[in-house]
SEGU-752020 format. One record per residue (C-alpha): residue in three letters; x negated, y, z. Coordinates in pm, whole numbers, plus 50000, padded with zeros to 5 digits. Each point is the difference from the previous one (the first is absolute). Example, Ala and Ser with C-alpha at 12.3 -4.5 7.8 and 13.67 -1.06 7.14 Angstrom:
REM SEGU-752020
residu_u_v_w
ALA_48770_49550_50780
SER_49863_50344_49934
END
This chain:
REM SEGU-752020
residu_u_v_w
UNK_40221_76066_33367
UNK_49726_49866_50220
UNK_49773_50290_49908
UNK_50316_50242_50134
UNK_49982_49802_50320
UNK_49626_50104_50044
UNK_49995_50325_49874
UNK_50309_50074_50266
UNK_49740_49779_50302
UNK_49696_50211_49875
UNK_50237_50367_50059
UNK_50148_49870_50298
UNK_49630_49911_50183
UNK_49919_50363_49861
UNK_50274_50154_50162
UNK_49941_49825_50301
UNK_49620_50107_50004
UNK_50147_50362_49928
UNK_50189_50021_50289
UNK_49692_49856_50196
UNK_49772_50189_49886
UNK_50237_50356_50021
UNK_50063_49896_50438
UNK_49642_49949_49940
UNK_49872_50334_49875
UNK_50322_50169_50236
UNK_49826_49834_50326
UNK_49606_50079_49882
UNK_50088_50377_49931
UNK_50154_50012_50335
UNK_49722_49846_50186
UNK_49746_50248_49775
UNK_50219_50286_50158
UNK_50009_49918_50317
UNK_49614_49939_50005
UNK_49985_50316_49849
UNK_50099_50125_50311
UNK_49882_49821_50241
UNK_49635_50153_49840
UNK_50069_50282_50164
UNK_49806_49850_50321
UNK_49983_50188_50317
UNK_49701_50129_49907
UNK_50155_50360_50129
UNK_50052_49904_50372
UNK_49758_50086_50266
UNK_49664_49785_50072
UNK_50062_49813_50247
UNK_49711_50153_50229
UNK_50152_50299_50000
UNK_50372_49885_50031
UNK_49850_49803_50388
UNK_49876_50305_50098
UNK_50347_50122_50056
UNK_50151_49968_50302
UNK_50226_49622_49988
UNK_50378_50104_49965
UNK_50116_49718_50227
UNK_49824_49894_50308
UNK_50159_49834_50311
UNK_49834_49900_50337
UNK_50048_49669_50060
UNK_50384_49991_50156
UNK_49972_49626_50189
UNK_49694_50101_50160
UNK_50064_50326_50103
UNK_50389_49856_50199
UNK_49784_49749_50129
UNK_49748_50258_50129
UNK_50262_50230_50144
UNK_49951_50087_50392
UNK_50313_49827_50174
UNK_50087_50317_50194
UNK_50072_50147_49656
UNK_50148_49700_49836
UNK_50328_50166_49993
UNK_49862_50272_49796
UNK_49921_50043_49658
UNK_49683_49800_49878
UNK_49979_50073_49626
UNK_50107_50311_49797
UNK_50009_50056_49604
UNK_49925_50305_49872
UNK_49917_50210_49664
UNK_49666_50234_49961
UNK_49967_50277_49747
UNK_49649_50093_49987
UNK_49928_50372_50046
UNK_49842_50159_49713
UNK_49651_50088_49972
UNK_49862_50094_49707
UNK_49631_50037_50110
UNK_50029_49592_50047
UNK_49924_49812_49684
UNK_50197_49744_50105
UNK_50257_50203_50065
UNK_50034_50118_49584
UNK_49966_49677_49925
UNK_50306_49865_50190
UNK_50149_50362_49904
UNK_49940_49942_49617
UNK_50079_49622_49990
UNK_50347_50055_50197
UNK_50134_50251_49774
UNK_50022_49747_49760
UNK_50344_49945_50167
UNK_50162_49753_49680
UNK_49677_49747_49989
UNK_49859_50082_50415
UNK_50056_49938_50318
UNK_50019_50316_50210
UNK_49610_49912_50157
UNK_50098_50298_50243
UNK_50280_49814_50165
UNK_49944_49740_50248
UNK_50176_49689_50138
UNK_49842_49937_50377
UNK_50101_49729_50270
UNK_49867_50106_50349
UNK_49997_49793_50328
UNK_50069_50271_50244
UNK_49745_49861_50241
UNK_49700_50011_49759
UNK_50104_50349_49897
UNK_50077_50055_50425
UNK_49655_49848_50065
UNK_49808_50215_49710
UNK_50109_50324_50119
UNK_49925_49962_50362
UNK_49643_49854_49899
UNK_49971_50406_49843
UNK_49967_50308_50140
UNK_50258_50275_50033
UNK_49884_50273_49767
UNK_49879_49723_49700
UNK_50349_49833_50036
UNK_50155_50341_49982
UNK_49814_50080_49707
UNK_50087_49692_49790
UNK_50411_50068_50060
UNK_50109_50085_49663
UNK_50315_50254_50010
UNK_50253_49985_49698
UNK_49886_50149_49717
UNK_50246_50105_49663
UNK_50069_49615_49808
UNK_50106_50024_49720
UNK_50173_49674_49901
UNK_50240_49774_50178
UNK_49774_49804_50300
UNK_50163_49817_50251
UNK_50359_49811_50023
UNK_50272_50224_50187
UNK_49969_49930_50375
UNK_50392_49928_50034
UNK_49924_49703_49798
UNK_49827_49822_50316
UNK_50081_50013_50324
UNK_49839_50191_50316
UNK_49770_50191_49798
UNK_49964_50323_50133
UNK_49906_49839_50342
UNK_49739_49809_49827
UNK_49869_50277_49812
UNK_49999_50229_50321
UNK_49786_49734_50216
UNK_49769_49848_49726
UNK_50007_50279_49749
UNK_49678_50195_50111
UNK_49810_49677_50049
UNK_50061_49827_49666
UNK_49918_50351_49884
UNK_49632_50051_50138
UNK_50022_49576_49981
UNK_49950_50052_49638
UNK_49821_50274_49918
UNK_49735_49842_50221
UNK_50005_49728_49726
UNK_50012_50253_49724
UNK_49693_50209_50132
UNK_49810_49724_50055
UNK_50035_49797_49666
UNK_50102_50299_49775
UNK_49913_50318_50140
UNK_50343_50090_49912
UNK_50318_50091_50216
UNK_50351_50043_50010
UNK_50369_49974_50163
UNK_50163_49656_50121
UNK_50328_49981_50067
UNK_50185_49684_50176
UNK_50261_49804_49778
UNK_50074_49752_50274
UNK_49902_49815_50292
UNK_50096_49650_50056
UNK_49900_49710_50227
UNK_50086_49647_50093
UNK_50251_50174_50321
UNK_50164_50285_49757
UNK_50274_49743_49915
UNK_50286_50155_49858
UNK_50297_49873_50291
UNK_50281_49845_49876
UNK_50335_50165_49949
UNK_50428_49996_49913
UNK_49898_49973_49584
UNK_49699_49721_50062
UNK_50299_49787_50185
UNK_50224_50080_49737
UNK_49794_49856_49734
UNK_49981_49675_50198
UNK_50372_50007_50072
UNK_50017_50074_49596
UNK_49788_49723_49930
UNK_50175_49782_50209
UNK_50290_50027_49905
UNK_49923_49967_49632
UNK_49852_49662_50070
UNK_50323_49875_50204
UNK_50150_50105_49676
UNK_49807_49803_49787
UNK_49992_49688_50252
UNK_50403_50032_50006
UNK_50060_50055_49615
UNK_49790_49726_49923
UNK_50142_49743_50282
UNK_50353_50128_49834
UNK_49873_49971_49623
UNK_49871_49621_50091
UNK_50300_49941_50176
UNK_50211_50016_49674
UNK_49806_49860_49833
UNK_50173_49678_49980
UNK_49874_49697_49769
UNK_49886_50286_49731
UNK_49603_49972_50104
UNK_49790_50290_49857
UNK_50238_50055_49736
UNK_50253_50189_50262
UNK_49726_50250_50047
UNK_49978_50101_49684
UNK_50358_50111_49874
UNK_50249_50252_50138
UNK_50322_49860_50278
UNK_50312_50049_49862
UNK_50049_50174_50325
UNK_49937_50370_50012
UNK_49965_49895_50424
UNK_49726_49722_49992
UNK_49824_50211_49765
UNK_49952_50311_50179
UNK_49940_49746_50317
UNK_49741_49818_49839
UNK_49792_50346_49840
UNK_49759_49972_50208
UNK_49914_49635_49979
UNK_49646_49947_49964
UNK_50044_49658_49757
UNK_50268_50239_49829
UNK_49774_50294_49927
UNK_49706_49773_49918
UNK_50188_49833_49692
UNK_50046_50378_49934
UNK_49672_50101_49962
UNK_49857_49664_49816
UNK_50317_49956_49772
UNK_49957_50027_49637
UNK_50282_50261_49858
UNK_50247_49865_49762
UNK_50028_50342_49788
UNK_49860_50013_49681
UNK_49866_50381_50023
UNK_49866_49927_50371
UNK_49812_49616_49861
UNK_49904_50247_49664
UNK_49844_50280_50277
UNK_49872_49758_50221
UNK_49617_50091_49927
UNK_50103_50349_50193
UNK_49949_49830_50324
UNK_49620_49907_49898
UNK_49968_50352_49908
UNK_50105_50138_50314
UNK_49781_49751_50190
UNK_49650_50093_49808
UNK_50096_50394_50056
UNK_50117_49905_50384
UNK_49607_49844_50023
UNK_49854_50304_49835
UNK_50161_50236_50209
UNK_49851_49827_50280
UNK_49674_50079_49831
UNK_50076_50330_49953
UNK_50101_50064_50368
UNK_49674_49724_50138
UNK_49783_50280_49813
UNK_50111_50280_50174
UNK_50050_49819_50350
UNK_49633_49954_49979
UNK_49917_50391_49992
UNK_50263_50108_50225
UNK_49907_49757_50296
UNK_49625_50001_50002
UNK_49639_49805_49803
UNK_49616_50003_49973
UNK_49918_50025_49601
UNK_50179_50375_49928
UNK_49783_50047_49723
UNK_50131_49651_49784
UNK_50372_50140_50044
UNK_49868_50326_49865
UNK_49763_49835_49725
UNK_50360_49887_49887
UNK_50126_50346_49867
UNK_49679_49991_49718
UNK_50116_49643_49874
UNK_50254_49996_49740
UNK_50116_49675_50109
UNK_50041_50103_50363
UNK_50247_50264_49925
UNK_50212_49760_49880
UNK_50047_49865_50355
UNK_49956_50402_50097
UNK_50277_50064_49820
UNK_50244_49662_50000
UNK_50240_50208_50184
UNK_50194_50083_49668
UNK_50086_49603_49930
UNK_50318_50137_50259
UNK_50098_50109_49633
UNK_50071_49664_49892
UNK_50204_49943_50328
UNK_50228_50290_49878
UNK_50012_49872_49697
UNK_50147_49692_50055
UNK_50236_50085_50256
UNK_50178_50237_49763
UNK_49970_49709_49699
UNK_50219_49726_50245
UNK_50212_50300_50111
UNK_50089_50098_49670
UNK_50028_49624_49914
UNK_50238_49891_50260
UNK_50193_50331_49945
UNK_50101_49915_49644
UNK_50027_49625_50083
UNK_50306_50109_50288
UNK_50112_50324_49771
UNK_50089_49738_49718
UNK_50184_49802_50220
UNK_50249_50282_50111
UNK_50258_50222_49840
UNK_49892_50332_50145
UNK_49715_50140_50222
UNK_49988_50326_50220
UNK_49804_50247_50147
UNK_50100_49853_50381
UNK_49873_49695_49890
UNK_49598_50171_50080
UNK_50085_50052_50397
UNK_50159_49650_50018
UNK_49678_49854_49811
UNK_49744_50225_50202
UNK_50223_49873_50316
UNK_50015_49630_49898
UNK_49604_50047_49967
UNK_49920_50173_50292
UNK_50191_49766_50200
UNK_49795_49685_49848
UNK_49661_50162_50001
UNK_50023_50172_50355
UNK_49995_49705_50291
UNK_49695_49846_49926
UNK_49792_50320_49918
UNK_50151_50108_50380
UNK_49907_49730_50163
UNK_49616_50037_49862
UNK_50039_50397_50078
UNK_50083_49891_50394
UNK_49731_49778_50025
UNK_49727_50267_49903
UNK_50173_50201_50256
UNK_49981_49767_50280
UNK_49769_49678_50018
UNK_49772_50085_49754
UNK_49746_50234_50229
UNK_49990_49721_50291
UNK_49855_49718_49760
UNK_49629_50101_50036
UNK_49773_50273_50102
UNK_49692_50154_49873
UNK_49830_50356_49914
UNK_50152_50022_49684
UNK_50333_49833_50137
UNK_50229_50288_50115
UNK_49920_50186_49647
UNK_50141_49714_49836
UNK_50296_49906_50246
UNK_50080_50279_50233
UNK_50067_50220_49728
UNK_50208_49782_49817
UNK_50226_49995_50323
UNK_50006_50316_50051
UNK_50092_50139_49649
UNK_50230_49701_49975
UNK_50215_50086_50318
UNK_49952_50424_49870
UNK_50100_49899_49652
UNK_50207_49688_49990
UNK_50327_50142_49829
UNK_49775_50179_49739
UNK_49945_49569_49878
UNK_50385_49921_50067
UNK_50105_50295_49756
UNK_49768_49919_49728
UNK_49845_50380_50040
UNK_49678_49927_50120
UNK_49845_50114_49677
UNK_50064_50316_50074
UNK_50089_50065_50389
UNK_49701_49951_50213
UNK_49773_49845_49748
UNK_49686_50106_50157
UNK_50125_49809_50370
UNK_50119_49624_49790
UNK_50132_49719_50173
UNK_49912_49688_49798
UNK_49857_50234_49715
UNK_50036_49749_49708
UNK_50344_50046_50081
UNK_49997_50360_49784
UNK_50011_49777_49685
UNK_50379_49848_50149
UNK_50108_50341_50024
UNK_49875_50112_49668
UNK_50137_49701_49867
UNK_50348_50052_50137
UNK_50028_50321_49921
UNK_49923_49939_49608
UNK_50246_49700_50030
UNK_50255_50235_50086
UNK_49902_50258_49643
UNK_49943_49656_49795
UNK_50365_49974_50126
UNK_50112_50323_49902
UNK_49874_49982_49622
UNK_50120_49603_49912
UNK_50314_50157_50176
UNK_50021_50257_49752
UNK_49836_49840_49704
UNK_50326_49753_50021
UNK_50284_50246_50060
UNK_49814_50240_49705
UNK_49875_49742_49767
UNK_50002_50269_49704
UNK_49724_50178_50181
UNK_49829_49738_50092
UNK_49673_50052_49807
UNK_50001_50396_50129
UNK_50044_49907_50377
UNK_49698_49802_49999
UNK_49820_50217_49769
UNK_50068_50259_50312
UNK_49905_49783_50245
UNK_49662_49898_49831
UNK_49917_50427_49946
UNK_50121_50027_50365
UNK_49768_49733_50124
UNK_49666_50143_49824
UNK_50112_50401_50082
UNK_50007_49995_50320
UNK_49707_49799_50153
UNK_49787_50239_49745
UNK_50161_50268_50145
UNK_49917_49911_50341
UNK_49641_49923_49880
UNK_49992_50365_49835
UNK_50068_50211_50290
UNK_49858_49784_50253
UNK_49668_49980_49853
UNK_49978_49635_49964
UNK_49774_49757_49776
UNK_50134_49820_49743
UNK_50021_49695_50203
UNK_50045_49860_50327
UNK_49651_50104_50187
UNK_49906_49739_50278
UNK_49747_50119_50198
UNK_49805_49857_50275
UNK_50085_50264_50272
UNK_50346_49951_49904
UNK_49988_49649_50099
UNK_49838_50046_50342
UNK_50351_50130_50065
UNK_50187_49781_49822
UNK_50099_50307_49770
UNK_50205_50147_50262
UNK_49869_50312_49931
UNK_49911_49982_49641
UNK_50229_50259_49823
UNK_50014_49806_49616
UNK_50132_49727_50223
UNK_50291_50161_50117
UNK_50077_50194_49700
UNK_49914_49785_49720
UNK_49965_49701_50112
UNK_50266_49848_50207
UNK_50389_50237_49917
UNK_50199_49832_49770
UNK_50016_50264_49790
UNK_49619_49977_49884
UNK_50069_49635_49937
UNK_50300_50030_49785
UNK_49849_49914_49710
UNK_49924_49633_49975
UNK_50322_49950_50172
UNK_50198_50142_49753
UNK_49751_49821_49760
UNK_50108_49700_50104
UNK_50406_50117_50031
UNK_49949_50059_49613
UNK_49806_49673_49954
UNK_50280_49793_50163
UNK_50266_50151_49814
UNK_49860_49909_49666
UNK_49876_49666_50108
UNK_50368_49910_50054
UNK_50144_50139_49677
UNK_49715_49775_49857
UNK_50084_49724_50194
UNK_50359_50004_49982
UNK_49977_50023_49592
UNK_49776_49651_50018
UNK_49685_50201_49848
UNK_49698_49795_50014
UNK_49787_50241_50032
UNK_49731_50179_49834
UNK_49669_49780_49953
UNK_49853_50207_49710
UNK_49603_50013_50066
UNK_49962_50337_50053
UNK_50204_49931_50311
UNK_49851_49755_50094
UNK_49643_50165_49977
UNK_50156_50226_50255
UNK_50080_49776_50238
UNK_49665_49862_50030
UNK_49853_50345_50055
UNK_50228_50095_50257
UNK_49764_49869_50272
UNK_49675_50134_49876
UNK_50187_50333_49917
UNK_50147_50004_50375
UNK_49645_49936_50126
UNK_49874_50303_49773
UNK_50244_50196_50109
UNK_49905_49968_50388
UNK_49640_50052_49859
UNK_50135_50334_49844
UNK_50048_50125_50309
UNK_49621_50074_50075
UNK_49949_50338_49805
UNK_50254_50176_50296
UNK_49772_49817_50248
UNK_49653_50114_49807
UNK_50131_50346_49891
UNK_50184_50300_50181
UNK_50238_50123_49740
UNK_50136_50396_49977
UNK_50355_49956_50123
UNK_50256_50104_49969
UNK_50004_49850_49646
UNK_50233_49883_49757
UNK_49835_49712_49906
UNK_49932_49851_50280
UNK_50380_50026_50135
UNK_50098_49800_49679
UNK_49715_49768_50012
UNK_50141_49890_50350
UNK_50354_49853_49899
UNK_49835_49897_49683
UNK_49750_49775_50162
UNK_50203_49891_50300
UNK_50344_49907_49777
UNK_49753_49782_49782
UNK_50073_49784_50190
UNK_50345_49968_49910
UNK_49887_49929_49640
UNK_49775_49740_50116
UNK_50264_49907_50218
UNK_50259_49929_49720
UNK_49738_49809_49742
UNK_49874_49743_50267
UNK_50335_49921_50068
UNK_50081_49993_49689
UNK_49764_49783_49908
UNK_50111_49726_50265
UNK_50340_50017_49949
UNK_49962_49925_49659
UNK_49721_49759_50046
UNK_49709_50175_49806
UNK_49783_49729_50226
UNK_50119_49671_50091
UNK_49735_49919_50258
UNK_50068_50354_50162
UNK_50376_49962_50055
UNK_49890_49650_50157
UNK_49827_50157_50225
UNK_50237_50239_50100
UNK_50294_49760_49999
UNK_49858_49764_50279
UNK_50232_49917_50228
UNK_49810_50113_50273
UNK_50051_50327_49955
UNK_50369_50041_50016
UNK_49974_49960_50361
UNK_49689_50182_50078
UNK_50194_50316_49781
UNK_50270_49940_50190
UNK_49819_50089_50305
UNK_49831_50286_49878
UNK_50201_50257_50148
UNK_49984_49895_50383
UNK_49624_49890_49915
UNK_49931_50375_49915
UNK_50186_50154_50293
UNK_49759_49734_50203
UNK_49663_50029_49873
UNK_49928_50339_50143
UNK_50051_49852_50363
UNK_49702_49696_49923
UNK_49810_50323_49808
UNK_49986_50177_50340
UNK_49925_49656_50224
UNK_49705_49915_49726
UNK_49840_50354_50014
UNK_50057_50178_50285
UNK_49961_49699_50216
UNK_49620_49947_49934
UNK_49750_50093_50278
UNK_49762_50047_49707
UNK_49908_50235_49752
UNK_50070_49790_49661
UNK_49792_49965_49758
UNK_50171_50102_49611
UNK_49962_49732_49725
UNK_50234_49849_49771
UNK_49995_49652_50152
UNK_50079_50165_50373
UNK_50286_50212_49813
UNK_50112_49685_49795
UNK_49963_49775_50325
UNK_50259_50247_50195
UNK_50271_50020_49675
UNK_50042_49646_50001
UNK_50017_49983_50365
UNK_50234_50323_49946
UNK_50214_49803_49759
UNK_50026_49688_50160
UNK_50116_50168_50335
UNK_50234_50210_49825
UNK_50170_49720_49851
UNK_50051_49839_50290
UNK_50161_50289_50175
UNK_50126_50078_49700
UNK_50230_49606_50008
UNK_50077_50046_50336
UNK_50193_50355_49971
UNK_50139_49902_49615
UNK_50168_49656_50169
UNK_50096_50116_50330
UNK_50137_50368_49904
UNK_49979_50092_49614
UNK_50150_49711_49833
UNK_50284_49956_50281
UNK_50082_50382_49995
UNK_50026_49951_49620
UNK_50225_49731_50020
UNK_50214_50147_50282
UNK_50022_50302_49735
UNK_50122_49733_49746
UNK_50254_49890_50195
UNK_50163_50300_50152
UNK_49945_50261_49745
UNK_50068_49815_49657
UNK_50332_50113_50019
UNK_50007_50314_50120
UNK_49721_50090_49734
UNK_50205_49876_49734
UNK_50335_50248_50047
UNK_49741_50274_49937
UNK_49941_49841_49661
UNK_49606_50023_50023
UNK_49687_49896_49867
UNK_49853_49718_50221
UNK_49675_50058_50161
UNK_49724_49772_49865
UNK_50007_49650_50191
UNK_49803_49926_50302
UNK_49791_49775_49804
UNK_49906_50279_49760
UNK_49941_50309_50219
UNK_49693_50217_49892
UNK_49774_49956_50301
UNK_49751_50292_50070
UNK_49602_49976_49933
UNK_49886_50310_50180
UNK_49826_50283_50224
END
């Protein structure tokens, strides 16, 4: 008997070591691959000696100085004007084929031909008089044929063909003065914008209006709560926390700050929310590295010193998988269609019959809920934002985000920026509430039809899967595409506005249907499992796969890298398949790692992601996404500097990114997204319920957005 009892000890301590010793041998062949990689040093970029003696992309005169400077009887005028070079070509200049051959590495480079410049118009004014008439004649630089995208539309600013017919032919001999004299080298400058300490922007009818707005959402929130404490009788916190029997008081006391805070703390009674509750961790961690995502690229489009470590990036494994982070918007997807499809079958049981009216009340009842607060952030970009600082980099930043915001407003109200004036955004991260609507509305359409045709249902998502691989490869095919997502530096200068994969591939919904439906699919089996008390699968094979869904994810970024170190023949087959291959991966790693939480494959992990702490910061994802792009443009285009790129100056601005957004982020949730919510509550129940429909997911468990 006794020697049983060890024999069963001595298996179970060599099961145990098994298992340690398999995550063991999983993690070291990971690491081994990922070294691997990173081997492949960046031993092919440039040496440094020659990369300096190309001309600096961004340069700025010194913008305090030169106001400061400014004659008074021109301090009305413009003092400082931003402005793009193209070097002329000139192939009898070394340096000339060497800025020729290392730009037209377009995927990895820098264009080293295109130039950011800040002039003070009185050093320029004060250069040319100092020169004759025929050498200043001869260093004015006419445009030549350019044959790539080089400056930002002029109707994005304001005043700029006055500027550019005053200063234009100074700037122009201003800086091929600098250009002969350091380079030998010329070429054609063209103003962006000219700005100045008295080029104020003068108030107007929609800046009032946001005050008025404002003001009268805080009278509403001082009255509601007055009203809600009034009430309140001898109940103490505890009246705060439940629903009046009075329909009245409650829609009276919606926007009650004490109200709406209980709301967004509370702990939710539901067993399927409390067994979910690790989404709103999730959401979090992708809200923070979508701020890292958008930090990187705020960082090239504004303006800094050390070019050549950004670019050093593109020949480092492990920096493409920061190059190429953008696709983690997959997982976003993902899980919005996995609580859709949840709370879909959770209401569908519930009710004797469903209909296909019931998508435009549900699209209605959502757009109503979503709407206010992303409004109230749109008018804010459109009014104040431009008068909280100045700056040479300011009005690129700010006066452009007015401008496109007043053009393009209603394109953000319909949910159709995606498509309709892409390339002119008003709060661009915005394209991913659109895209996100708009596949809400098909997730709709297919649990909609999945329920009234349940003998097809295995054939209408088999469709919808073919559907949502065909046609991004088929946009791929004929447009010429690579096989993923290509982020490249000159892109970002412009904050991809005119980067064609971005508006084709990259932001419709219909490129991103895939990992929506993904998670559609995901959701509906998850509650069929659920509701028939399965425990779950916790074979080891499995559960080798969830552990090396990370270090596949990361490989998969790192995959990327052959589109950025080779020029594929396209149009080609391959390479149009490859693309919804790699990009709905993620809806396979998607499904495992949740998987593996919800089914507790590691006890310290769903710990982690079960603190209570996150249910309120997921909670306020949503208005802290539609809020971080504002802080983004005050952190960046602000500076009087040219920054200097590293990872603890990008790291330094995300948390300050983060933190700022969250605090926005509280303000807009209490004072307008939670009380329009509950207003909804109150005076829609009823009128959603004679159309016999599926109830929207709950405020508390609303997908909120990661990115741009």
């Amino acid at each position: 008997m006794e020697s049983d009892v060890v024999m069963r000890g001595k298996m179970y301590k060599i099961v145990i070591q098994s298992k340690m010793a398999y995550r063991s041998i999983v993690w070291l062949f990971a690491v081994l691959l990922i070294a691997a990689f990173v081997q492949h040093s960046e031993a092919e970029f440039v040496k440094l000696d020659e990369y300096y003696r190309m001309p600096k992309i961004y340069e700025y005169d010194d913008y305090d100085r030169c106001v400061a400077q400014a004659p008074l009887a021109l301090a009305d005028d413009a003092v400082y004007c931003v402005a793009r070079t193209v070097i002329k070509p000139d192939q009898e200049s070394s340096l000339w084929r060497l800025i020729e051959t290392f730009s037209n590495d377009t995927k990895r480079h820098f264009r080293h031909d295109h130039l950011d410049r800040g002039f003070c118009i009185e050093r320029c004014r004060q250069l040319v008089q100092s020169l004759d008439g025929q050498t200043a004649d001869a260093l004015y630089v006419d445009k030549f044929d350019i044959p790539f995208p080089y400056i930002i539309n002029a109707d994005a600013f304001n005043n700029v063909s006055g500027d550019r017919e005053r200063y234009g032919r100074l700037i122009n001999i201003c800086q091929n003065y600098a250009l002969r004299q350091q380079y030998n080298l010329s070429g054609y400058t063209e103003i962006e914008y000219c700005t100045g300490p008295k080029r104020t922007v003068p108030m107007d009818g929609l800046d009032i209006s946001f005050l008025i707005i404002t003001a009268l959402i805080a009278l509403l929130v001082i009255s509601s709560t007055w009203y809600d404490h009034y009430t309140s009788k001898q109940l103490g916190n505890e009246h705060y926390k439940k629903d009046l029997p009075c329909r009245k008081t409650m829609v009276l006391t919606s926007f009650s700050l004490v109200r709406n805070w209980y709301r967004l703390v509370s702990r939710s009674k539901d067993q399927l929310n409390e067994d979910l509750k690790f989404f709103q961790a999730i959401r979090f961690f992708t809200f923070c590295l979508v701020v890292v995502g958008h930090c990187g690229d705020l960082f090239t489009a504004s303006a800094f010193a050390n070019t050549q470590d950004r670019e050093a990036e593109y020949y480092s494994p492990l920096g493409h998988v920061l190059i190429n982070g953008s696709i983690i918007v997959q997982s976003f997807f993902e899980m919005s269609g996995f609580l859709l499809s949840i709370h879909f079958c959770t209401t569908q049981a519930k009710m004797k019959r469903i209909s296909w009216i019931a998508i435009l009340v549900t699209v209605g009842y959502r757009y109503i809920r979503l709407t206010p607060a992303y409004a109230f952030i749109l008018l804010l970009h459109a009014t104040w934002l431009p008068k909280l600082q100045d700056g040479p980099l300011w009005p690129r930043g700010a006066e452009v985000e007015r401008n496109f915001c007043r053009r393009n407003w209603w394109t953000n109200l319909l949910y159709v920026n995606n498509y309709v004036h892409a390339d002119e955004p008003c709060l661009q991260q915005a394209w991913y509430l659109a895209c996100d609507y708009q596949l809400f509305t098909v997730g709709l359409i297919i649990l909609v039809a999945v329920t009234k045709y349940k003998k097809y249902v295995v054939h209408i998502f088999s469709v919808s899967g073919v559907v949502a691989i065909l046609i991004p490869a088929l946009v791929v095919y004929f447009n010429h595409f690579d096989g993923v997502f290509v982020v490249t530096l000159q892109a970002e200068r412009f904050i991809y506005w005119i980067d064609e994969m971005y508006h084709k591939i990259y932001i419709p919904f219909h490129t991103n249907i895939g990992c929506y439906i993904g998670g559609v699919v995901y959701g509906y089996l998850y509650y069929r499992v659920r509701t028939s008390d399965n425990k779950g699968n916790r074979s080891g094979f499995l559960k080798f796969l969830w552990y090396m869904t990370v270090p596949c994810g990361i490989l998969t970024l790192m995959l990327s890298m052959i589109f950025y170190s080779y020029n594929f023949e396209k149009p080609s087959l391959w390479i149009a398949l490859f693309f919804p291959l790699h990009k709905n991966a993620w809806a396979l790693f998607g499904a495992i790692v949740l998987y593996g939480i919800i089914y507790n494959y590691n006890r310290f992990i769903k710990s982690v992601v079960n603190f209570p702490l996150f249910v309120p910061l997921g909670r306020l994802t949503y208005c802290a996404y539609i809020s971080h792009v504002f802080f983004l443009k005050n952190f960046f285009y602000g500076t009087r500097d040219i920054a200097y790129f590293s990872h603890v100056s990008m790291y330094t601005k995300v948390i300050s990114v983060i933190v700022a957004s969250y605090i926005l982020g509280a303000i807009v949730a209490l004072t307008l997204e939670f009380p329009i919510s509950a207003l909804q509550k109150h005076l829609l129940s009823k009128q959603l319920e004679k159309h016999s429909k599926p109830e929207p997911p709950r405020e508390n468990n609303n997908v909120s957005p990661p990115s741009a």
